[in-house]
C-alpha positions in Angstrom: 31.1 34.2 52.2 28.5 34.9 55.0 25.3 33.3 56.6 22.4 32.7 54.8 20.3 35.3 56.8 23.2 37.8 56.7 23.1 40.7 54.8 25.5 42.6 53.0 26.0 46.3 55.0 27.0 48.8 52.7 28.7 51.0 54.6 31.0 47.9 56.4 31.9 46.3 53.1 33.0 49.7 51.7 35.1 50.4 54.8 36.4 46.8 54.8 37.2 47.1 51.0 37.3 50.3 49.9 35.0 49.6 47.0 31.0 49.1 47.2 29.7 45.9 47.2 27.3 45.1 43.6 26.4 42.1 42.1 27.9 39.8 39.4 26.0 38.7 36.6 25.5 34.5 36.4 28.1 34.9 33.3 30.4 37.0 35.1 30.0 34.5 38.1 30.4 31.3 36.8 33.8 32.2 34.8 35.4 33.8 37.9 33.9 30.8 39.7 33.4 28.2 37.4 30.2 27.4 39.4 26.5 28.5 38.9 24.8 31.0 40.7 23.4 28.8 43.8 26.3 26.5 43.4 29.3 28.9 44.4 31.2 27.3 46.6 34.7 28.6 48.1 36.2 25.3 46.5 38.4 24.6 43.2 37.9 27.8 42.1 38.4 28.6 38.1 40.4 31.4 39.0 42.3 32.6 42.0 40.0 34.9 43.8 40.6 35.8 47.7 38.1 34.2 49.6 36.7 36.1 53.1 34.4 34.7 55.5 32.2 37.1 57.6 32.0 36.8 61.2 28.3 35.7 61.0 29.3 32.2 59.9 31.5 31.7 63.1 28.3 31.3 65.4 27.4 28.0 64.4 28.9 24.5 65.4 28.5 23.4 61.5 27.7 25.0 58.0 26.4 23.9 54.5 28.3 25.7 51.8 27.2 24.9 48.1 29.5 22.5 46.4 29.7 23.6 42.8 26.1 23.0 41.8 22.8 23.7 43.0 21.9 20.9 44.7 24.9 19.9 46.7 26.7 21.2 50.3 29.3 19.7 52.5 29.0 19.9 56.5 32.2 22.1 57.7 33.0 23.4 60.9 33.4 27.1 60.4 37.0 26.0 61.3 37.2 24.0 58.5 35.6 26.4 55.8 37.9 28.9 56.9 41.0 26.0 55.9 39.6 24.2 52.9 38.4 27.7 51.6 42.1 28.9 52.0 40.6 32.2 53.4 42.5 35.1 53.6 40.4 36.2 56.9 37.2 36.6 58.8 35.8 40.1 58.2 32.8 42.1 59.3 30.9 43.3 56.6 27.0 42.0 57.1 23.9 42.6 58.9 20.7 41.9 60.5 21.8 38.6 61.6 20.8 37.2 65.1 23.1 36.2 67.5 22.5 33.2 69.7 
C-alpha cells in the first residue's frame, strides 16, 4: 500500500524485493484479493498475501483505504492500517511524493 500521489520507484521496489514491480490483471487481482480493481483494500483478504505499507502513508494524521468495492473507504490512522492490515512492515519503495 502507499499514498495516492505516490509512485512506485523501480529501482527501490527491486532492492526492497528482489523482484520488479508489474501490474496484475483485474482477474488476477480480484482472486488474490477477492476485491475489484479500485476496491483493494488490505482487509479480509481471499488469500493470504503479505501486506506492506510504504512510508508515504505515515505523513498524514488519517487515511482512506478502499473497503472492498469501489465506492467505499474507512478513516484509519496510519497506526491503525498498519494493525487491521496485519502488515508485515513499513517499507520504502515510492516516489515523487511531497513531504509536509
Amino acid at each position: 500500500m502507499a499514498a495516492g500521489d505516490a509512485k512506485i520507484d523501480n529501482k527501490k521496489f527491486k532492492a526492497e524485493f528482489a523482484l520488479k514491480p508489474r501490474m496484475l490483471d483485474a482477474d488476477t487481482v480480484v482472486t488474490l484479493t477477492g476485491h475489484p480493481v479500485g476496491g483493494v483494500c488490505p482487509f479480509a483478504l481471499a488469500s493470504p498475501i503479505p501486506v506492506y505499507i510504504d512510508i508515504s502513508v505515515q505523513r498524514f494524521a488519517t487515511v482512506f483505504p478502499a473497503c472492498g468495492s469501489r465506492n467505499s473507504a474507512i478513516e484509519l490512522t496510519p497506526e491503525q492500517l498498519f494493525t487491521h492490515a496485519q502488515a508485515v512492515r513499513y517499507v520504502d519503495v515510492c516516489k515523487e511524493w511531497a513531504t509536509d
